[in-house]
C-alpha positions in Angstrom: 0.0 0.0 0.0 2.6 2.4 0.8 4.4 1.6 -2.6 1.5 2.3 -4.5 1.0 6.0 -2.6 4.4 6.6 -3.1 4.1 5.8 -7.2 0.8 8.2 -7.0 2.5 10.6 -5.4 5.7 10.2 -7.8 3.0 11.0 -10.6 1.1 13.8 -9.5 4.7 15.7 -8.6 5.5 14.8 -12.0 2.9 16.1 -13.3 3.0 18.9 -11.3 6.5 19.9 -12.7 5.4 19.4 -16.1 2.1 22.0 -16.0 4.6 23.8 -14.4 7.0 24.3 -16.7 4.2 24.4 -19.5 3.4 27.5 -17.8 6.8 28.7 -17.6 7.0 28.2 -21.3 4.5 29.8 -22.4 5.2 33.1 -19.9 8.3 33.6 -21.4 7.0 32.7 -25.5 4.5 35.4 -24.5 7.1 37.3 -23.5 9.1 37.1 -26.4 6.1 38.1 -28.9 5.7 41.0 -26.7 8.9 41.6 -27.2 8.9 41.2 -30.7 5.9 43.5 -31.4 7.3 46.2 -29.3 10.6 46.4 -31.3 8.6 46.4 -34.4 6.7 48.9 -33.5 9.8 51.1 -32.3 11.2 50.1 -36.0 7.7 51.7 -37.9 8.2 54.6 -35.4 11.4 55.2 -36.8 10.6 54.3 -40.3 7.6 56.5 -40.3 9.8 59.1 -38.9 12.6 59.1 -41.7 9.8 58.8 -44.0 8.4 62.4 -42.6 11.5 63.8 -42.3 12.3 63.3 -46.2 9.1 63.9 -47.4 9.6 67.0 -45.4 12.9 67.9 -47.2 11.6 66.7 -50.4 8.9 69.7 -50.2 11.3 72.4 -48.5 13.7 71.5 -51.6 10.7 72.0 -54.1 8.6 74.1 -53.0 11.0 76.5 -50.3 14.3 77.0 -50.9 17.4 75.7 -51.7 21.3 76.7 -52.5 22.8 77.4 -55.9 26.4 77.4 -56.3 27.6 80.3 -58.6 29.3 78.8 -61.8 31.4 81.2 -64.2 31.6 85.2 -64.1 28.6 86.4 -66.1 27.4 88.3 -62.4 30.7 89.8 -61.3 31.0 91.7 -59.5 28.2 91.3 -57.3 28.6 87.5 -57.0 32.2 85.7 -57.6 32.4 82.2 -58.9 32.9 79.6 -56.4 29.8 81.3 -54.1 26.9 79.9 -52.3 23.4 81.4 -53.0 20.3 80.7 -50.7 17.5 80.5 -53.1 14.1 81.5 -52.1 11.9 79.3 -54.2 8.4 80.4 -52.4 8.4 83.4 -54.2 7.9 82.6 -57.3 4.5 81.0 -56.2 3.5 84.2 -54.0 4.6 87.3 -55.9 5.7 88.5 -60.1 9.6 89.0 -60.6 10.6 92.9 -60.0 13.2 94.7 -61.8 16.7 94.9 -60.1 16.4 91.2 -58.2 18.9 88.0 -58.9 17.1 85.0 -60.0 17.9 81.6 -60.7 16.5 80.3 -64.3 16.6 77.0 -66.5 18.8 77.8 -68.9 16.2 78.9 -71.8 18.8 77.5 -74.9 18.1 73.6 -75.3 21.3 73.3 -76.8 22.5 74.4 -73.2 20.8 73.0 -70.8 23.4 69.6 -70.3 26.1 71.4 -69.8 24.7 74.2 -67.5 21.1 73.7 -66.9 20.5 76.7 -64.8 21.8 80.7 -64.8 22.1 83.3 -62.4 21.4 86.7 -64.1 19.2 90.0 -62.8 15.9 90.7 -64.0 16.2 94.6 -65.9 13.0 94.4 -67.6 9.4 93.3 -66.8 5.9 92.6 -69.0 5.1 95.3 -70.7 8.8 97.3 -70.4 10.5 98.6 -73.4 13.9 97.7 -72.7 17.1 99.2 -75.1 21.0 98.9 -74.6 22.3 102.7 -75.9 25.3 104.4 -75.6 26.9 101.1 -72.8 23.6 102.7 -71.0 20.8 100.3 -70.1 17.1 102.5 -70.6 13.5 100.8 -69.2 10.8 102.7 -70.7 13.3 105.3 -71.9 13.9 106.4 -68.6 18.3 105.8 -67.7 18.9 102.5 -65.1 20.8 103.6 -62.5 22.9 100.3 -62.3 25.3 100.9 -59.2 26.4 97.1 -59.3 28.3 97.5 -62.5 31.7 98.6 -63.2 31.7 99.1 -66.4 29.2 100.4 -69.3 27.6 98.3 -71.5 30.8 97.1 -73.8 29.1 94.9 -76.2 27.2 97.6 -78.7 23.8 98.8 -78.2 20.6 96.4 -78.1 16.9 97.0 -78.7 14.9 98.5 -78.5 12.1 96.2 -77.4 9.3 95.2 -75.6 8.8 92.7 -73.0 5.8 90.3 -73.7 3.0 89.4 -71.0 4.9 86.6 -68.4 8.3 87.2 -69.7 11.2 89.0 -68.3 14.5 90.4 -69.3 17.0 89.5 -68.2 21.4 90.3 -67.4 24.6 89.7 -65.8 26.3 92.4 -64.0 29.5 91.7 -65.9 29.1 94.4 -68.9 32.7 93.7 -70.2 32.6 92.5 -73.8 31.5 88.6 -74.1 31.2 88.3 -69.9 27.4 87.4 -70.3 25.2 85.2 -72.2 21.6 86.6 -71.4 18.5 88.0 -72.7 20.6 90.0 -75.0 21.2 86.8 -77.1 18.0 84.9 -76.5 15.5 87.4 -75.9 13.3 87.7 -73.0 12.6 84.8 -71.3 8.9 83.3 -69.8 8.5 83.8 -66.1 7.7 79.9 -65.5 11.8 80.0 -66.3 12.5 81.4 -63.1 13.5 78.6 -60.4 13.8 81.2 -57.1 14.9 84.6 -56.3 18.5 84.6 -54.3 18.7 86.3 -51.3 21.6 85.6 -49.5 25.2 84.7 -50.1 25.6 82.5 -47.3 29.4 81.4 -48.3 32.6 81.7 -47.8 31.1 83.2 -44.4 33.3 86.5 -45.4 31.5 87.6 -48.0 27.7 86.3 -46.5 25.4 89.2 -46.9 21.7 89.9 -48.3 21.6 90.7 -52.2 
């Protein structure tokens, strides 16, 4: 009789260790799902983050601003080759070009475009201006530009006159020496839909930085 309560209690400790451990088991698989969903759900947090962030960017690039690095010497010498613009791209969705501001076009000759797809040049002329290159003397509406960031007259023969049509602009580099610009003097006005952003600052080398 003994024996046989000993062998029944053999079993039910047995038995009790195995629920036991059952129960262990499954605590800690539980655990590890938790686990496991919690760290993926840190990892879409983070994804979803990035993904804002860029999208984000993406739009500020677009749609904002941007910088423009100047390429060549067609704007000396207000702006010297080698410097960082900060291009206000807003703009051009808010408010029309105005004479006398530096914008940033797509170049408007195909032929171009690969080799320097945008330009850097100042608007002179709006729709509707008569625009005319006399004397090295720039004239809007025959009325003398006072054009204090030049240094030299106009030194490549008179131009015009003509008039600007409805959502174009006219526009040229600083540089007046002979050959120093390629602008609307070659290829004419240009449509405003061109323009890519209106530079406001040079923001480097940080000893030149300063508004335009």
């Amino acid at each position: 009789m003994s024996s046989g309560k000993s062998k029944r209690a053999e079993g039910l400790d047995l038995s009790f260790l195995v629920q036991r451990e059952a129960k262990r088991t499954s605590a800690a698989a539980r655990a590890a799902s938790l686990e496991t969903k919690s760290l993926s759900h840190e990892l879409w947090d983070w994804t979803k983050s990035i993904l804002v962030a860029l999208l984000v960017v993406m739009l500020l690039h677009e749609f904002g601003f941007n910088l423009s690095l100047v390429q060549g010497s067609s704007m000396q010498p207000t702006l010297q080759e080698g410097e960082w613009l900060f291009v206000n791209k807003a703009i051009t969705y808010l408010a029309p070009p105005k004479r006398g501001e530096i914008v940033i076009l797509a170049e408007p000759e195909e032929q171009f475009a690969q080799d320097h797809p945008f330009l850097v040049k100042r608007v002179v002329a709006i729709a509707g201006d008569k625009v005319e290159g006399r004397g090295g003397a720039l004239f809007v509406n025959n009325d003398e530009v006072e054009e204090s960031y030049t240094d030299t007259p106009i030194a490549d023969g008179d131009f015009g006159p003509l008039e600007v049509g409805q959502e174009q602009v006219f526009v040229m580099g600083d540089n007046r020496h002979p050959a120093s610009s390629t602008d609307s003097r070659r290829f004419g006005p240009v449509p405003s839909s061109l323009i890519q952003g209106r530079a406001e600052f040079v923001i480097w080398p940080l000893a030149v930085a300063a508004k335009l």
